[in-house]
C-alpha positions as CSV (number, residue, x, y, z in Angstrom):
1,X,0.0,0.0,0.0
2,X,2.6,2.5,0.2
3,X,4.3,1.8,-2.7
4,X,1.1,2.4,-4.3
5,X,0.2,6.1,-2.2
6,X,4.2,6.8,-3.1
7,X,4.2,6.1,-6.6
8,X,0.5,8.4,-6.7
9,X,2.2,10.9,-5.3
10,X,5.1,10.9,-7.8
11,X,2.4,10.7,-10.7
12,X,0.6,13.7,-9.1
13,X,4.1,15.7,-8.6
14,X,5.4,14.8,-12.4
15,X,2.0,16.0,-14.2
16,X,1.6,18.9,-11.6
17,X,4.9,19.8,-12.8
18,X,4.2,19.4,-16.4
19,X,1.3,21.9,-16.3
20,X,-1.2,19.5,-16.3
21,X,-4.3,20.1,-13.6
22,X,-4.6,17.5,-10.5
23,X,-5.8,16.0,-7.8
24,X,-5.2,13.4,-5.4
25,X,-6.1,13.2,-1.9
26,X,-3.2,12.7,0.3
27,X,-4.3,8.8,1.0
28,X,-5.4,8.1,-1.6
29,X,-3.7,5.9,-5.0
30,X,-6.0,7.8,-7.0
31,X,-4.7,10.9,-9.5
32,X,-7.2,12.6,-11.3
33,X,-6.2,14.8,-14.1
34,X,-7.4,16.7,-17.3
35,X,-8.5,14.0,-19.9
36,X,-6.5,13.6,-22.6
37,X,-7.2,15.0,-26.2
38,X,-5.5,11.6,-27.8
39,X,-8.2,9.1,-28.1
40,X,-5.6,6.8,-28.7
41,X,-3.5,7.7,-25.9
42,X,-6.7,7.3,-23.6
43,X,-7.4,3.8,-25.1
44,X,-3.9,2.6,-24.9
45,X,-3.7,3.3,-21.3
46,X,-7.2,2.0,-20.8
47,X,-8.1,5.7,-18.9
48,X,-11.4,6.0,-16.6
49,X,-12.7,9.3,-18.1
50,X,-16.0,11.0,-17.7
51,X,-16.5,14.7,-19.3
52,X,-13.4,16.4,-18.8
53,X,-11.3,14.1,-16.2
54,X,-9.7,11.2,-16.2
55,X,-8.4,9.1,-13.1
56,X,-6.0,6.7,-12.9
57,X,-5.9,3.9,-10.3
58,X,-1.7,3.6,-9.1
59,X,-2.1,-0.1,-8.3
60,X,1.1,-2.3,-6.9
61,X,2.1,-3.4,-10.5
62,X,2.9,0.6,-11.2
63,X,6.7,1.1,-11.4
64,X,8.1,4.7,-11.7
65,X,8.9,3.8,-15.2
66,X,5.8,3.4,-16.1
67,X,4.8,6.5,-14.3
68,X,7.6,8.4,-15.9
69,X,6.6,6.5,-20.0
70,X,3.3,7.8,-19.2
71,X,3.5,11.1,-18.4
72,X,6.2,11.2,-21.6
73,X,3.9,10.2,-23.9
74,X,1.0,12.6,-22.1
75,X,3.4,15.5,-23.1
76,X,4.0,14.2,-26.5
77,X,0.3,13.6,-27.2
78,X,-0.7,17.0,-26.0
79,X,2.0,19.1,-28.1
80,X,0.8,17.6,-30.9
81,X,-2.4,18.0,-30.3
């Protein structure tokens, strides 16, 4: 379970710092941020969105490389967009 809140709270910190609006409560493994524009990018990641949010879940599997691919390929998606 920490892993999990730690690894949330790098997501949280690494979009945050990318401009990108979110939340996450302090015990929670949930981020929630602006959805992306990519439909592709929000299929390929399998993304929860509704309107204009998107969550993800940071479950034990969730490495900071994965964290830090996503949020890559976030940044990529939205400058071309």
């Amino acid at each position: 379970v920490k892993r999990c809140l730690k690894n949330a709270h790098y997501l949280h910190s690494l979009l945050f710092s990318k401009g990108i609006r979110t939340m996450l409560n302090e015990r929670s493994s949930t981020v929630v941020f602006e959805k992306p524009r990519s439909e592709k990018f929000v299929r390929k990641w399998q993304l929860a969105c509704q309107g204009d949010i998107a969550h993800v879940v940071v479950m034990p599997n969730i490495t900071k490389e994965k964290i830090e691919a996503f949020v890559k390929e976030l940044c990529e998606t939205r400058r071309i967009n």
